[in-house]
Structures are given as C-alpha cells and as structure tokens.
TORMARLUM-821496 format. One record per atom (N, C-alpha, C): x, y, z; atom name; residue number from 1; residue in one letter. Coordinates in nm, 2 decimals, always signed. Layout:
<pts>
pt X=X	Y=Y	Z=Z	name=CA	resi=NUM	resn=A
...
</pts>
This chain:
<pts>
pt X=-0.75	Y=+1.55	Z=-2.09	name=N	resi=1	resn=X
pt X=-0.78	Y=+1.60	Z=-1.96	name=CA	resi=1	resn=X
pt X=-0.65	Y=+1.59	Z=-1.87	name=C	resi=1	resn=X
pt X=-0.62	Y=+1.70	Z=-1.78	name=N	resi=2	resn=X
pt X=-0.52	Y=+1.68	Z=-1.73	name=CA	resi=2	resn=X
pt X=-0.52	Y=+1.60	Z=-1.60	name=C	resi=2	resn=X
pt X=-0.43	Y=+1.57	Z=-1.55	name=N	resi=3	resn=X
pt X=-0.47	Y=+1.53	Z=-1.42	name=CA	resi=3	resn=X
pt X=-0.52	Y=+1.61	Z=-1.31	name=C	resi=3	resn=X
pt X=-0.50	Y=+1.73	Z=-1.29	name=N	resi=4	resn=X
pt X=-0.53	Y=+1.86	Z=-1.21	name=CA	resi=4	resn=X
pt X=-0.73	Y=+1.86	Z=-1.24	name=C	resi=4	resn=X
pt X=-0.71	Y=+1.82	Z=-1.38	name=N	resi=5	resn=X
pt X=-0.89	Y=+1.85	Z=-1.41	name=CA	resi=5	resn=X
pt X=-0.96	Y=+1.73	Z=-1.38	name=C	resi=5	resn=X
pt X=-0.91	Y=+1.62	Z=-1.38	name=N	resi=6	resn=X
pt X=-0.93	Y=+1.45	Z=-1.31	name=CA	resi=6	resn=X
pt X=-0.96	Y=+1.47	Z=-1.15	name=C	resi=6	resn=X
pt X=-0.87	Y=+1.54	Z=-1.10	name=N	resi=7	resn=X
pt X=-0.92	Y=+1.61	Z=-0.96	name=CA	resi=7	resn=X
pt X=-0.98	Y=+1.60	Z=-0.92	name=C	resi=7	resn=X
pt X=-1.03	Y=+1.78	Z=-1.01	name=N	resi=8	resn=X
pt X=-1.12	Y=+1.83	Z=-0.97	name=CA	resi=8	resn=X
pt X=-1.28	Y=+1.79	Z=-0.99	name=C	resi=8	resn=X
pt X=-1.29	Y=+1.67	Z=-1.11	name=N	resi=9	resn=X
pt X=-1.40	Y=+1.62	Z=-1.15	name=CA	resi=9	resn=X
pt X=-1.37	Y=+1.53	Z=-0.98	name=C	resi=9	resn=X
pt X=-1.31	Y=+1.43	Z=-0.96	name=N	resi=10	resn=X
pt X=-1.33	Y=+1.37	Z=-0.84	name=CA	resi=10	resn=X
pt X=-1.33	Y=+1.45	Z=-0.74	name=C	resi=10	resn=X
pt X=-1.32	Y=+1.54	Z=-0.67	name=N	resi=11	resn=X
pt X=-1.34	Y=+1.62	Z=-0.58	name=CA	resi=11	resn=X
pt X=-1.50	Y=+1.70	Z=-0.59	name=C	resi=11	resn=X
pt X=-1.53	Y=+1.66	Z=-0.67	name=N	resi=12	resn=X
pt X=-1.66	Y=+1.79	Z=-0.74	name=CA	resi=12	resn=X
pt X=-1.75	Y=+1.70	Z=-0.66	name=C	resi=12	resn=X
pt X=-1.72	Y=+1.53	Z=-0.71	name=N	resi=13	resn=X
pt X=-1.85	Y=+1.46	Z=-0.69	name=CA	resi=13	resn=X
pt X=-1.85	Y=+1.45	Z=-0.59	name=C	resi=13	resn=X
pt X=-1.73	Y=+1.44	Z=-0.48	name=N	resi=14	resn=X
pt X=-1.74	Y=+1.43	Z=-0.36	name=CA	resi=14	resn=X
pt X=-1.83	Y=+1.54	Z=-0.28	name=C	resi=14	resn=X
pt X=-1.82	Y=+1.67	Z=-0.30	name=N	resi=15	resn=X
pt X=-1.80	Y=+1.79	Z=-0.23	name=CA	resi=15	resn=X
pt X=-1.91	Y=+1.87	Z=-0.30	name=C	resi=15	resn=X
pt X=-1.92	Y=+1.90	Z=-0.45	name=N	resi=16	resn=X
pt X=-2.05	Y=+1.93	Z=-0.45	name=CA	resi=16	resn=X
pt X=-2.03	Y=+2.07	Z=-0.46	name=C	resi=16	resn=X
pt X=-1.89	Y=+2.10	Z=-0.44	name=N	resi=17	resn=X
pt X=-1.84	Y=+2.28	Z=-0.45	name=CA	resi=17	resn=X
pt X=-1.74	Y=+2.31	Z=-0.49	name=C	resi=17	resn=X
pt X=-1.75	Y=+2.35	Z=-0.60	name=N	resi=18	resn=X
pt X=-1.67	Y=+2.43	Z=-0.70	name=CA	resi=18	resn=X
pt X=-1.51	Y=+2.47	Z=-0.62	name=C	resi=18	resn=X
pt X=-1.55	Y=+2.58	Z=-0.54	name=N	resi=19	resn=X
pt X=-1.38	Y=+2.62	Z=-0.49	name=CA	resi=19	resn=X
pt X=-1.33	Y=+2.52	Z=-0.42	name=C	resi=19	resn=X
pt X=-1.37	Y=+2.44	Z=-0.29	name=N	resi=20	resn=X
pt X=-1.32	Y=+2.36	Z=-0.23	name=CA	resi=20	resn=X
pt X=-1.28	Y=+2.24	Z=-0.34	name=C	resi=20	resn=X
pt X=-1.33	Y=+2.19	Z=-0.41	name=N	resi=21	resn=X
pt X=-1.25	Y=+2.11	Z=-0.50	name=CA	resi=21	resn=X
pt X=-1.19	Y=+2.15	Z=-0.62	name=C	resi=21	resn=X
pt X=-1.16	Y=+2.28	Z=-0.61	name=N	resi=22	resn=X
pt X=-1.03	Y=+2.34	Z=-0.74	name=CA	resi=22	resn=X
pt X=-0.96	Y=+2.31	Z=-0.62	name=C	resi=22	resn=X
pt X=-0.92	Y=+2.34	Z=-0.50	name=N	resi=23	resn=X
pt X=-0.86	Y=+2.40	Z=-0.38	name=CA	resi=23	resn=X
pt X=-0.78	Y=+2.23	Z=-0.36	name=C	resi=23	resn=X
pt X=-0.89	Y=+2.12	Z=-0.37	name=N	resi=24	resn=X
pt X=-0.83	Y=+1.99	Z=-0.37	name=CA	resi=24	resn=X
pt X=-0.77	Y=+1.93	Z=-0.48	name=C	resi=24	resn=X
pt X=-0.81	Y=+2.02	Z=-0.58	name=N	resi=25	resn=X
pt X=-0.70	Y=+1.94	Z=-0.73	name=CA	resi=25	resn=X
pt X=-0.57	Y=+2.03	Z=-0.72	name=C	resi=25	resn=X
pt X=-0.55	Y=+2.13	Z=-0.62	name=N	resi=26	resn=X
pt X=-0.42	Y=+2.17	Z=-0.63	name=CA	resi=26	resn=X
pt X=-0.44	Y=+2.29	Z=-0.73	name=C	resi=26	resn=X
pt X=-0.51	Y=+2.39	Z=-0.72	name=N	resi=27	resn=X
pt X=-0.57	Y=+2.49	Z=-0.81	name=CA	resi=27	resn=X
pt X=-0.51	Y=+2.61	Z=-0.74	name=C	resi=27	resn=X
pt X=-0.49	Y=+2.71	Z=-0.73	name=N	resi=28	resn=X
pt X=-0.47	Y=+2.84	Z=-0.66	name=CA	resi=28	resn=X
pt X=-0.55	Y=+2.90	Z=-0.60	name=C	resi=28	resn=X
pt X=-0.57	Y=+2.94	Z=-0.47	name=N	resi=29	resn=X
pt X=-0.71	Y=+3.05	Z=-0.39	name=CA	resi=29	resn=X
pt X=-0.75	Y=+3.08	Z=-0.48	name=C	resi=29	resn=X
pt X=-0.66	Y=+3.19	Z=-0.58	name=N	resi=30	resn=X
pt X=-0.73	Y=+3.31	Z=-0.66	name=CA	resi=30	resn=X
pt X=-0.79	Y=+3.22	Z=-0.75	name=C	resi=30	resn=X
pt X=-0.76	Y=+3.14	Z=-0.84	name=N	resi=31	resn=X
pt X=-0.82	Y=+3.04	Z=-0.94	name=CA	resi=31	resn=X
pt X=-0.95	Y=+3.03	Z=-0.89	name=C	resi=31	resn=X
pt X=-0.93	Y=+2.92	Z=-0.79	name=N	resi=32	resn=X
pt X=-1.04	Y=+2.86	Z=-0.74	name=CA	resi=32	resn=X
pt X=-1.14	Y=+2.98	Z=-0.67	name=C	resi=32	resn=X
pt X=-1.08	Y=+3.09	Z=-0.64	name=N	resi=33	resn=X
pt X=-1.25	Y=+3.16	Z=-0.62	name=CA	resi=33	resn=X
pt X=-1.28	Y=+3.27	Z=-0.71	name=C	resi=33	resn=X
pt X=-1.21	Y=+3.24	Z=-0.82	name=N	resi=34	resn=X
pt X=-1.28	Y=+3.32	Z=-0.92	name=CA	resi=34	resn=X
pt X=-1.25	Y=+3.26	Z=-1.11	name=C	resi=34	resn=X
pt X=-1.23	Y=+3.19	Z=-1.10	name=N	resi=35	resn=X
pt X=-1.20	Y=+3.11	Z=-1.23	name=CA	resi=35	resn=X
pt X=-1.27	Y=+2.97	Z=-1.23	name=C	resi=35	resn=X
pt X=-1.25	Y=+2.89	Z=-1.11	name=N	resi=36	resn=X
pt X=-1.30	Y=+2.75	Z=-1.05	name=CA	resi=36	resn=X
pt X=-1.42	Y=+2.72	Z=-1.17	name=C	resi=36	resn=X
pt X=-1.51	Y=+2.78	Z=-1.19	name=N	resi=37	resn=X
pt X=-1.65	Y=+2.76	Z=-1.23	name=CA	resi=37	resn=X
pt X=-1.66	Y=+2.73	Z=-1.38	name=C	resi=37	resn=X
pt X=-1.59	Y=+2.81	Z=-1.48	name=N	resi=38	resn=X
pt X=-1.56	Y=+2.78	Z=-1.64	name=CA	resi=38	resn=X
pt X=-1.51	Y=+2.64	Z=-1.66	name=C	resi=38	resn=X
pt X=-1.43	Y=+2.55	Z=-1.51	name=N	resi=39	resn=X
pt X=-1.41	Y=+2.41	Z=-1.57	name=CA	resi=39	resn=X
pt X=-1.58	Y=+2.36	Z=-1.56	name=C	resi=39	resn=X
pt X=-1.65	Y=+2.41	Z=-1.54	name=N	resi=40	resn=X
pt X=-1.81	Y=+2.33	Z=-1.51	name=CA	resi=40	resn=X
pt X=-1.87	Y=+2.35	Z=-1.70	name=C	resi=40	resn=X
pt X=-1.76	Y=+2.45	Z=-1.78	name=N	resi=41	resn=X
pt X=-1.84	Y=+2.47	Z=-1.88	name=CA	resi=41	resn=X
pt X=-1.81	Y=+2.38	Z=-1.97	name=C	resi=41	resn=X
pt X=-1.70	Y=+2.31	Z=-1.95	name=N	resi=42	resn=X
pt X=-1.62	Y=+2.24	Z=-2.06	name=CA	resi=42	resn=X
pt X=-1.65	Y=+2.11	Z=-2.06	name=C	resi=42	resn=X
pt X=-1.72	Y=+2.04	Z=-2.17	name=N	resi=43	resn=X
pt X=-1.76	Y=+1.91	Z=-2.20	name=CA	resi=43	resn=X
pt X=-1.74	Y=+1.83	Z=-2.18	name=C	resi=43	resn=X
pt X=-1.59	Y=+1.80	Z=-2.17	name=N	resi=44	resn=X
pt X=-1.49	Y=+1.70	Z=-2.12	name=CA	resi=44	resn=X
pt X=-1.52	Y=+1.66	Z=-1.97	name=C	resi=44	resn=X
pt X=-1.51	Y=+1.81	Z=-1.88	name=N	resi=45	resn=X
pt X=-1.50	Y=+1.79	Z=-1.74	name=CA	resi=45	resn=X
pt X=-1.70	Y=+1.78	Z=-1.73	name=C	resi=45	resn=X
pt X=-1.78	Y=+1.79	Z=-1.80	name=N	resi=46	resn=X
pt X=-1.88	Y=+1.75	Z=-1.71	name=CA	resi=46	resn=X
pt X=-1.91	Y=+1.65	Z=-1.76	name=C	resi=46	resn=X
pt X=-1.87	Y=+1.57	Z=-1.88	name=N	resi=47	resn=X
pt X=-1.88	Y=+1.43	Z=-1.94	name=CA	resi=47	resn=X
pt X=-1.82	Y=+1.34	Z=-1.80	name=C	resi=47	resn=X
pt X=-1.66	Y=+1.39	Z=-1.75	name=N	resi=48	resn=X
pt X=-1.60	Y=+1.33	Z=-1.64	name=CA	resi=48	resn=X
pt X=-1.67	Y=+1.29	Z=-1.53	name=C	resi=48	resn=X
pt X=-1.71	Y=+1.40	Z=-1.48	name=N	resi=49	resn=X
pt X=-1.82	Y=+1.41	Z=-1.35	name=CA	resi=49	resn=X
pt X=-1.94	Y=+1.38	Z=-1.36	name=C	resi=49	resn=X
pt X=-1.99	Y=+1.33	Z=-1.47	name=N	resi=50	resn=X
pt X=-2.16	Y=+1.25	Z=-1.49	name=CA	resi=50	resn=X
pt X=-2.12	Y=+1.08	Z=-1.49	name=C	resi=50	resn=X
pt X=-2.00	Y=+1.09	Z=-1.52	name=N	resi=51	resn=X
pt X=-1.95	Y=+0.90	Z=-1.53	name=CA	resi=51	resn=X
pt X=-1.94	Y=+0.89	Z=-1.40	name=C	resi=51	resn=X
pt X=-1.85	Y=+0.97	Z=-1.33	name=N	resi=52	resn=X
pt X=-1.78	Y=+0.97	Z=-1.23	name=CA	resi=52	resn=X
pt X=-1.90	Y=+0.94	Z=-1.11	name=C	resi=52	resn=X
pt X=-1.99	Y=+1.04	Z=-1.14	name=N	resi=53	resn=X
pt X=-2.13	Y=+1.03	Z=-1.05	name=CA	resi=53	resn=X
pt X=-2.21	Y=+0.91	Z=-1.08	name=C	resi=53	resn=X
pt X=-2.22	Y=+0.85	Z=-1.17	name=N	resi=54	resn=X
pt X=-2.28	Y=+0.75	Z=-1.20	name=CA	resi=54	resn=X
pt X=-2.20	Y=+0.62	Z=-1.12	name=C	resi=54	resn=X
pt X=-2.06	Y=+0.58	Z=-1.13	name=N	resi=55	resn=X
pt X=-2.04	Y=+0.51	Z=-1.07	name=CA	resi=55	resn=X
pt X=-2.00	Y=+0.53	Z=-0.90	name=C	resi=55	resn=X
pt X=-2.03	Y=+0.62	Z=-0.90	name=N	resi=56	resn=X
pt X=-2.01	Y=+0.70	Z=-0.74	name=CA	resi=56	resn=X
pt X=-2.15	Y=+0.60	Z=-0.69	name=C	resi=56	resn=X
pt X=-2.28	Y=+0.69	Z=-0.74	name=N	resi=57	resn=X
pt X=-2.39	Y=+0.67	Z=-0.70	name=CA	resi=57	resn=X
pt X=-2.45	Y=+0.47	Z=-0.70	name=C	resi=57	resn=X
pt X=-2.39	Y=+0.44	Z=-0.82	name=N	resi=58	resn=X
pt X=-2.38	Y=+0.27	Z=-0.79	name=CA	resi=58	resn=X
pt X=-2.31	Y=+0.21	Z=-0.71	name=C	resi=58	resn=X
pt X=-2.21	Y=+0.28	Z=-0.67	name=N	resi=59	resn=X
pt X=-2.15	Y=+0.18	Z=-0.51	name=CA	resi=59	resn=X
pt X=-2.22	Y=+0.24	Z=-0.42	name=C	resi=59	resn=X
pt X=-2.23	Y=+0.36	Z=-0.38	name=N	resi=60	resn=X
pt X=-2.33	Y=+0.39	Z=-0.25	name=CA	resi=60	resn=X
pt X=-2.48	Y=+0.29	Z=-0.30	name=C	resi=60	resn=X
pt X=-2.48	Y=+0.25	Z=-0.38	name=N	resi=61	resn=X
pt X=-2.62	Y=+0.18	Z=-0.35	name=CA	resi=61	resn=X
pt X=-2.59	Y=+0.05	Z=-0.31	name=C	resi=61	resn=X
pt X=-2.48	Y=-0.01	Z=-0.41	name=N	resi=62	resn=X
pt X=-2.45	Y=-0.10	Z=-0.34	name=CA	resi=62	resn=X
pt X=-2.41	Y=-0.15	Z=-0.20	name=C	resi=62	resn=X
pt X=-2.32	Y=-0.04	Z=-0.15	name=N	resi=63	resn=X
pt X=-2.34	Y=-0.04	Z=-0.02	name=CA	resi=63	resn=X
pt X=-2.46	Y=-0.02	Z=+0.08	name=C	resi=63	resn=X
pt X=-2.53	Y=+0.06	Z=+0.02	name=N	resi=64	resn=X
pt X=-2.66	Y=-0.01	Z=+0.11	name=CA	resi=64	resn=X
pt X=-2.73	Y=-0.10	Z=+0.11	name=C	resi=64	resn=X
pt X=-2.77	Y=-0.15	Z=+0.03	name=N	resi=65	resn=X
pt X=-2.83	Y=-0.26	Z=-0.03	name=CA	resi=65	resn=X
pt X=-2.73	Y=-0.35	Z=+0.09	name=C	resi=65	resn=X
pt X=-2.59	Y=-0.39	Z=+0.06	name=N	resi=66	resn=X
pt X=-2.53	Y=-0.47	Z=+0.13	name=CA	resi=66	resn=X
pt X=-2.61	Y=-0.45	Z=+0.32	name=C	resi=66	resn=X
pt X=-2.58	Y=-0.33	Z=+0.36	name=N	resi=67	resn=X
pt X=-2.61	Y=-0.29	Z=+0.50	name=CA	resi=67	resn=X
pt X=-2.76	Y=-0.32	Z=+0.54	name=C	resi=67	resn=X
pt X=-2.84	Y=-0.28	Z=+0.44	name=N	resi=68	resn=X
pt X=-3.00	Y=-0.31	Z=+0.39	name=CA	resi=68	resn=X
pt X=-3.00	Y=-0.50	Z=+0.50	name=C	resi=68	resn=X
pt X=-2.94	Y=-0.57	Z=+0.37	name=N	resi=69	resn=X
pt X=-2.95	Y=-0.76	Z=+0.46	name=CA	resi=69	resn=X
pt X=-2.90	Y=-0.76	Z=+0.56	name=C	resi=69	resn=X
pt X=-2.74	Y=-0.69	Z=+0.58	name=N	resi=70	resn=X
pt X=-2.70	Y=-0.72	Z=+0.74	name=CA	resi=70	resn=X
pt X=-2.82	Y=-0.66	Z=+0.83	name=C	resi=70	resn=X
pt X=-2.87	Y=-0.54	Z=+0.82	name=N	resi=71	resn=X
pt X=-2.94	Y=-0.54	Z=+0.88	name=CA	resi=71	resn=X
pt X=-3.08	Y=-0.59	Z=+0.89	name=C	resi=71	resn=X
pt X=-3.12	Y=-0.65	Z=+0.83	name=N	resi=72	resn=X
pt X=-3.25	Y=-0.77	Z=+0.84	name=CA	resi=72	resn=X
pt X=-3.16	Y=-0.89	Z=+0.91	name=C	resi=72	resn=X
pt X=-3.06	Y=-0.89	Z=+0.88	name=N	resi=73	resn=X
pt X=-3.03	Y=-1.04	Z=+0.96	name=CA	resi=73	resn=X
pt X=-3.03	Y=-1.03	Z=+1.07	name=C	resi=73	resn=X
pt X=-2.97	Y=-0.89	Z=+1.13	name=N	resi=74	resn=X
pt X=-2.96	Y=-0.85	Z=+1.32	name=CA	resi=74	resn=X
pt X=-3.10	Y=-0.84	Z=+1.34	name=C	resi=74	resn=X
pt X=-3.23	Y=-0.79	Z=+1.27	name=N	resi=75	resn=X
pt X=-3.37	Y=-0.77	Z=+1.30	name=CA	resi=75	resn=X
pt X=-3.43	Y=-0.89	Z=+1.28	name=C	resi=75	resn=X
pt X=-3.39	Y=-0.98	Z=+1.21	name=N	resi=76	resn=X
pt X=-3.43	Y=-1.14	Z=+1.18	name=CA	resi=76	resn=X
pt X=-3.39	Y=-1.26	Z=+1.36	name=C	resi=76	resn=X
pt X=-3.21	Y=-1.19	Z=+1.35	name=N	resi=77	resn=X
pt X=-3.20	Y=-1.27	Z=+1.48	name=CA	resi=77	resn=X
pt X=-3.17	Y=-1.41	Z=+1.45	name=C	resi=77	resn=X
pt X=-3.14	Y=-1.50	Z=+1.55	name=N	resi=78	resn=X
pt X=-3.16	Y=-1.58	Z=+1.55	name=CA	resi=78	resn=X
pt X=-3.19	Y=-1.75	Z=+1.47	name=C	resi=78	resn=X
pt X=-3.34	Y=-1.66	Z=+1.50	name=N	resi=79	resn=X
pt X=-3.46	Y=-1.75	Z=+1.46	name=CA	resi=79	resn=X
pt X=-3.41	Y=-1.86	Z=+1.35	name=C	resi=79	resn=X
pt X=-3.40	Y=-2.00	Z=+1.39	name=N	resi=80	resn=X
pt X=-3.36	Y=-2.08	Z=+1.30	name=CA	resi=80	resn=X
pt X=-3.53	Y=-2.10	Z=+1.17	name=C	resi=80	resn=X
pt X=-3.61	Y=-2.05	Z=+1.21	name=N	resi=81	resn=X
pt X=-3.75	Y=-2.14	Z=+1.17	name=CA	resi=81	resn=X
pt X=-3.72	Y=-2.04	Z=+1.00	name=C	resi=81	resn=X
pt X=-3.66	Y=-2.10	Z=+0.91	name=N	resi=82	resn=X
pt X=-3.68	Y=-2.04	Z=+0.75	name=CA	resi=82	resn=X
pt X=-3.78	Y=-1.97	Z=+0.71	name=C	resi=82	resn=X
pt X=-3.93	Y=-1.98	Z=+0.73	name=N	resi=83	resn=X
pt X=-4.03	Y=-1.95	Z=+0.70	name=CA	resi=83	resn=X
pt X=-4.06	Y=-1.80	Z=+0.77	name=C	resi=83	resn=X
pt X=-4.03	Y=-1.81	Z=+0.93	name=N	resi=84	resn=X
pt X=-4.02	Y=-1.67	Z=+0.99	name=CA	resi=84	resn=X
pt X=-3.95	Y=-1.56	Z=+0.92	name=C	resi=84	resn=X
pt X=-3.78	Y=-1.63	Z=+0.91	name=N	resi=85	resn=X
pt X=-3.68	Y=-1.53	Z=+0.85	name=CA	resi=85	resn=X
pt X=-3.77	Y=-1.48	Z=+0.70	name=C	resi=85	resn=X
pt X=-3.81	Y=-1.56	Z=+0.65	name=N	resi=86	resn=X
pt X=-3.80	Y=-1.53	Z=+0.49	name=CA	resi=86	resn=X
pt X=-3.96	Y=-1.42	Z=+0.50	name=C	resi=86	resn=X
pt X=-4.07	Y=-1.46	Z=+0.56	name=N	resi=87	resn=X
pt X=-4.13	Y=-1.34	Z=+0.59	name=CA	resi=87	resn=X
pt X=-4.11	Y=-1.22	Z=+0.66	name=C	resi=87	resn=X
pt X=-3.99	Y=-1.20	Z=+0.77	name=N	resi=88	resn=X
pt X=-3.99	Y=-1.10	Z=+0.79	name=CA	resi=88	resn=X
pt X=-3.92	Y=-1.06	Z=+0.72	name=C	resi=88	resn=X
pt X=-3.85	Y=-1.05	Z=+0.59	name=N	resi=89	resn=X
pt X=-3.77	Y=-1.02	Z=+0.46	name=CA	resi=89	resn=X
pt X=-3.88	Y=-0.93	Z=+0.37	name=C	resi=89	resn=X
pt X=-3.98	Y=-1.03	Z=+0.35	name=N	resi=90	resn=X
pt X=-4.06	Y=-1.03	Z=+0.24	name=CA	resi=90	resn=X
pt X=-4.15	Y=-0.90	Z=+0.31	name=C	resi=90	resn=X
pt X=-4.18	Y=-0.92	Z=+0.45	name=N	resi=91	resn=X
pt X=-4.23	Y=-0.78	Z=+0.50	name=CA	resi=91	resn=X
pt X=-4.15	Y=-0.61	Z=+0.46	name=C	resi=91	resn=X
pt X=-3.98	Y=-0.66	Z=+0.52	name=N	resi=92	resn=X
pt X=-3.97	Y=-0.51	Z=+0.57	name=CA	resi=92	resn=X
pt X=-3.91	Y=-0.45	Z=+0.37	name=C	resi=92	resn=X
pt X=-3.92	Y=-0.59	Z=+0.29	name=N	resi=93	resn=X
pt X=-3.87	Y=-0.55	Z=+0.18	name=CA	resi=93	resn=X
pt X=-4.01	Y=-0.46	Z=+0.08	name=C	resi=93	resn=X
pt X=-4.12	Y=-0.54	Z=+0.11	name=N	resi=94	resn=X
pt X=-4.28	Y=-0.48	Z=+0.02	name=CA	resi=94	resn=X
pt X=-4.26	Y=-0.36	Z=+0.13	name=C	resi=94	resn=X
pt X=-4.27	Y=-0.28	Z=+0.29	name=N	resi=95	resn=X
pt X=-4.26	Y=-0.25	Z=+0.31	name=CA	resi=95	resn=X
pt X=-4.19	Y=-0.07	Z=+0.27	name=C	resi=95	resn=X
pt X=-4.06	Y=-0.11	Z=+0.27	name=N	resi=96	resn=X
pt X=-3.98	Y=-0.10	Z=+0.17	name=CA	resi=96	resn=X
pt X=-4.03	Y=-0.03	Z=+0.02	name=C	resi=96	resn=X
pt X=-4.12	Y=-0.08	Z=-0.02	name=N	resi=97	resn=X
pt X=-4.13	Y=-0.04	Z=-0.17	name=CA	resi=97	resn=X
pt X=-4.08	Y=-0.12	Z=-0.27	name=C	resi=97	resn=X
pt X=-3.96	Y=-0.21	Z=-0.24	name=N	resi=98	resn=X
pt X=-3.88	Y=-0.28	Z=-0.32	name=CA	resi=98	resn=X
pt X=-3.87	Y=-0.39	Z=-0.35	name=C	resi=98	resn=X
pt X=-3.98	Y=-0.50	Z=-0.32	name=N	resi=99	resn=X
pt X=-4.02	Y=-0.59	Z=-0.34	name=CA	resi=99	resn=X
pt X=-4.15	Y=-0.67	Z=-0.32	name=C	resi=99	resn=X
pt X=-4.16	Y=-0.74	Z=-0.43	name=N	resi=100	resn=X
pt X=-4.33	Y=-0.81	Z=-0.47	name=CA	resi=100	resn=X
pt X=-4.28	Y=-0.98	Z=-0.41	name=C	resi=100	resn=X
pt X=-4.38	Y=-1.00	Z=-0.37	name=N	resi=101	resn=X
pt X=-4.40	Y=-1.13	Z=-0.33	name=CA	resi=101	resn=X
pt X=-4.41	Y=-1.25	Z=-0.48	name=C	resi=101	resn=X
pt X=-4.34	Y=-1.33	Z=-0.52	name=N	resi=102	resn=X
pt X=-4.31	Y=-1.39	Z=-0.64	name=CA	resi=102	resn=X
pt X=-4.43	Y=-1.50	Z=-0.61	name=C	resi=102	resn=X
pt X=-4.48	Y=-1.48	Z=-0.72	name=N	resi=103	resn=X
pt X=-4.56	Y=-1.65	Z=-0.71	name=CA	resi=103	resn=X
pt X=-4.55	Y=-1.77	Z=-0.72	name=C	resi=103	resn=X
pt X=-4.40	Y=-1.78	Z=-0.76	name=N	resi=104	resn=X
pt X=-4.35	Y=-1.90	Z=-0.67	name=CA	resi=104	resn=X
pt X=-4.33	Y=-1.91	Z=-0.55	name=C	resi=104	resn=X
pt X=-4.37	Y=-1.97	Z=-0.47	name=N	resi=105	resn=X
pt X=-4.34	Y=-1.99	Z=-0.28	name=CA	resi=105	resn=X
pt X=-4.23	Y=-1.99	Z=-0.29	name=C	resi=105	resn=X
pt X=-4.16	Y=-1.92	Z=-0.15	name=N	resi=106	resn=X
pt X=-4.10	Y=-1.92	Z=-0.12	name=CA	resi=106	resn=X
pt X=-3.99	Y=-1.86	Z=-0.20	name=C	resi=106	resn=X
pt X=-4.02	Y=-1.78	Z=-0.27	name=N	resi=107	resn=X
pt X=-3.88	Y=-1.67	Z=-0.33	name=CA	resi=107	resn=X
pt X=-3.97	Y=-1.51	Z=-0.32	name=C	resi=107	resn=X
pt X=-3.86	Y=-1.42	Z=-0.36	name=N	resi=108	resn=X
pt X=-3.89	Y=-1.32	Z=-0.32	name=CA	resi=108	resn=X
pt X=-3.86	Y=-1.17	Z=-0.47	name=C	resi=108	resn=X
pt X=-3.88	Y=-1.15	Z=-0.54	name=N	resi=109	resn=X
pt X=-3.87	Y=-1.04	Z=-0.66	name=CA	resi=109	resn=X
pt X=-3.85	Y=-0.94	Z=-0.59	name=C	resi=109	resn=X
pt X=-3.74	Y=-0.86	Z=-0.61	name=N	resi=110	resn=X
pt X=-3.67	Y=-0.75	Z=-0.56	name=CA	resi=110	resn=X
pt X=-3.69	Y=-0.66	Z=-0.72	name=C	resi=110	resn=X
pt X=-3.79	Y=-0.54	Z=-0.70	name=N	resi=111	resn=X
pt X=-3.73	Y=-0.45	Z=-0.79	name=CA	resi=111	resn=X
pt X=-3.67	Y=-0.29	Z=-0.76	name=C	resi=111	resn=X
pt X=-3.59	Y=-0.25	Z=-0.82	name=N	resi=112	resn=X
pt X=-3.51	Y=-0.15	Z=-0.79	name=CA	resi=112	resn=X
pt X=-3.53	Y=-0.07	Z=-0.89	name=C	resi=112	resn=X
pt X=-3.57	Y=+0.10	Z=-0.86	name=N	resi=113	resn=X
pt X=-3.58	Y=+0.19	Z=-0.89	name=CA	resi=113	resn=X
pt X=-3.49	Y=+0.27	Z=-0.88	name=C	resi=113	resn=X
pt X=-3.39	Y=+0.32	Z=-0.99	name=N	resi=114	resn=X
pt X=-3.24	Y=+0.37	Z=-1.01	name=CA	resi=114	resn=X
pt X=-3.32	Y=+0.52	Z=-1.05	name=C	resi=114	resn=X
pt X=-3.26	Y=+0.63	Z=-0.99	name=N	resi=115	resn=X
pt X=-3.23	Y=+0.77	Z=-1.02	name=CA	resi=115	resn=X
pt X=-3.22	Y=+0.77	Z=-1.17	name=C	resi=115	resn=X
pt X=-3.29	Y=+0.86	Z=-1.22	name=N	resi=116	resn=X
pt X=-3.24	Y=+0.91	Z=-1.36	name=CA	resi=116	resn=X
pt X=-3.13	Y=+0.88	Z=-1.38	name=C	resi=116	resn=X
pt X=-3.05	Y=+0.87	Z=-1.51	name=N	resi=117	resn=X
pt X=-2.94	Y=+0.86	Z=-1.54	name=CA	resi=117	resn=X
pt X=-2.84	Y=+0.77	Z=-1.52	name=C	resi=117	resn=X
pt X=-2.91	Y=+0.62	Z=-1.41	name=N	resi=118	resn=X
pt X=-2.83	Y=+0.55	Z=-1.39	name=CA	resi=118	resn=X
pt X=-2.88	Y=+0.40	Z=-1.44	name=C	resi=118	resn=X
</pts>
C-alpha cells in the first residue's frame, strides 16, 4: 500500500467521503472526482479502513466512557457519604442500559455492548 492510499484509508474514516479524502491524501481534483471510488474496490484499502475503523471506533468509546465518570463525578458532587456516590453510579449506569447491580454489595458489573465488528 502506498502511502498516498494509507491517506486516503485515514481520511475516509475520518470524513466518510470519497473525494474530500482522495483531495486529503494529495490525489488530483480530476482523480478524486472521478476515479476516487475504485480505491473502495480494492481489498487492501478496505481491509485498511475496517482496522482503521475498528480502532478509530474503540478510542471514541473509550473516550466516552472516560467523559461518561467525569461526568458522574460533577453530578455525584461532593458528597463525601460512599454509599450515595456509589448509588447514584449504580442508578444513572442500569439507567444507562449498561450496568447490573452485582450481588456482591457494594460493587457494580458494567456490561458493554460493542457495534458489530468490534
């Protein structure tokens, strides 16, 4: 793969459009609005762009996820009392969809439901 087609596999996942990311791997107008689309046919470059997307799509989760606790802690507040904090967790997480209340006290099972293909 060239680097020109490394690009445009990273620009694709960004952008989601064919010309504007021939246009960002450094492709030619004319290319990119009328040739741009046959890199979509070649195995290589959509093998690229399915990895590429796969680990694209696991850091945006992990960034949420991260933003997800900061923000329970700003809606948490304060509150020194453990037992408050850790149920309003256990709320907005079942809430949420994403977590069962563990039958051990006082812990909390998080499960996560990944997109196809990840």
């Amino acid at each position: 793969m060239t680097k020109q087609q490394h690009d445009f596999c990273i620009a694709f996942v960004e952008t989601r459009s064919v010309k504007e990311s021939a246009l960002k791997a450094g492709y030619s107008e004319s290319y990119a609005s009328t040739k741009a689309y046959n890199l979509l046919k070649e195995p290589e470059i959509m093998d690229k762009i399915a990895y590429l997307e796969k680990s694209y799509y696991q850091e945006q989760f992990k960034d949420l996820a991260l933003d997800s606790v900061k923000n329970l802690k700003d809606i948490i507040g304060d509150d020194t009392n453990r037992a408050t904090q850790l149920n309003a967790i256990k709320y907005a997480l079942s809430m949420a969809g994403i977590a069962d209340e563990s039958a051990e006290s006082g812990t909390i099972e998080i499960k996560v439901k990944l997109p196809d293909g990840l």
